[in-house]
N, C-alpha and C positions, 0 to 999 in steps of 0.2 A: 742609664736607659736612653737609647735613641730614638730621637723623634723621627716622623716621616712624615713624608709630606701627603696630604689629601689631594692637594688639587695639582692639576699640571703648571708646568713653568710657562710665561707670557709665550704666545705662539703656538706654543705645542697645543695637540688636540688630547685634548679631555676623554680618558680612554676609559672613566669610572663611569661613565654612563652610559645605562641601557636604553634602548630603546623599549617599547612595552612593544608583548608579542600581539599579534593578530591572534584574534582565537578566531577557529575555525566553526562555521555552523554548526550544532549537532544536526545529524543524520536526519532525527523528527525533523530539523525545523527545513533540512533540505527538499524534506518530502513533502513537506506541506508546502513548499516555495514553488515548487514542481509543477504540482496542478492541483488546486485546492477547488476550480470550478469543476475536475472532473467530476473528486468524491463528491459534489453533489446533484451532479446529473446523472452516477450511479445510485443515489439516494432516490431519485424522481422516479426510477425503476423500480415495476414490481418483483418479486421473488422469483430467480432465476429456475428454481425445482417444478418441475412439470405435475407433479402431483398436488404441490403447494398453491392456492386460489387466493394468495394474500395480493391485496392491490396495493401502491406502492401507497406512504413512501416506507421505504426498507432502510436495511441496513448495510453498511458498504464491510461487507468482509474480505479482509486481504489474507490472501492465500499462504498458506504455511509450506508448501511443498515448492514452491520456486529455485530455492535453494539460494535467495540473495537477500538473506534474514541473518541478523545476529543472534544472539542470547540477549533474550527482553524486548527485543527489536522485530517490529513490521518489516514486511514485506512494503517495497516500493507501492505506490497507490497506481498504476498500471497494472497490478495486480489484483486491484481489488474488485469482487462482484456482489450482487445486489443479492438480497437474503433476508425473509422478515425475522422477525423476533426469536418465532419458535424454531426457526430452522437454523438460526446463526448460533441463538446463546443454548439452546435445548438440544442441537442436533449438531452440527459439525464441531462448536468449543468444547463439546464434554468427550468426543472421541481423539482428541489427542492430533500433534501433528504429524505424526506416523502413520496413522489411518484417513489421513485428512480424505486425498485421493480416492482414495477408497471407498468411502465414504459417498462419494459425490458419484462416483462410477455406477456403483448398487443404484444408485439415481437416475440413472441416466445421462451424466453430465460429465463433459469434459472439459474439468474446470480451467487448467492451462489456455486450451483454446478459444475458451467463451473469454475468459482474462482479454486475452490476444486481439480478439477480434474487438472487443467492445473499447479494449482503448485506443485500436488503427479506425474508429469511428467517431472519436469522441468528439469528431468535428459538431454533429448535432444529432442534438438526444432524439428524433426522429429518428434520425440512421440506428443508433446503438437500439432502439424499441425494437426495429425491423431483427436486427442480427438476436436479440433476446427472443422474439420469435421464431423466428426459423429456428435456433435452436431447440427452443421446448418441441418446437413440432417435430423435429428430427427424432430427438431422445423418444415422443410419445410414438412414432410410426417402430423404431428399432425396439423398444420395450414390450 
């Protein structure tokens, strides 16, 4: 039986060893690296639905219809908008994300663009109150 040898010869470089990989962030933790003060200055927002009178603080729901979701996986938190209780777990998660849009539309809301706008604001939650009003007032004068 022949031996081998383990280790390199004096001088030569040592080719049995690895170096340990970099693992990479998961996704969650890049999204919460991202802006973790946004989700809660969308949190200090009341309910983005014009018919809903819930004062805040809400819930930050991230939009399923983006289209930069995996399987199991959120949506970026730039996509997220403010939603209380009834409206987020009782009304947009039991209709699917297929209907998401849709959903919100029958509402008066269009949810891509209230996304858009409230996180080209997120400088101060003053400014994003202002654009969450103008919108409900839009959706209530168009409804």
């Amino acid at each position: 039986m022949k031996a081998y040898r383990l280790s390199a010869p004096e001088g030569a470089p040592n080719l049995r060893i690895r170096k340990p990989k970099e693992r990479k962030p998961s996704a969650e933790a890049r999204r919460e690296r991202e802006a973790p003060a946004y989700l809660e200055k969308i949190r200090k927002l009341p309910c983005c639905i014009p018919s809903c009178n819930e004062r805040a603080p809400s819930h930050a729901h991230h939009l399923k219809c983006t289209r930069e979701r995996g399987i199991g996986k959120k949506s970026p938190n730039r996509w997220a908008i403010p939603l209380c209780y009834e409206c987020h777990i009782n009304g947009v998660e039991r209709i699917g994300s297929r209907r998401e849009a849709a959903w919100f539309r029958e509402r008066g809301i269009l949810c891509l663009d209230l996304a858009a706008a409230l996180f080209a604001n997120s400088h101060s939650l003053k400014a994003m109150m202002n654009v969450l009003k103008m919108h409900r007032e839009k959706s209530r004068l168009e409804g």
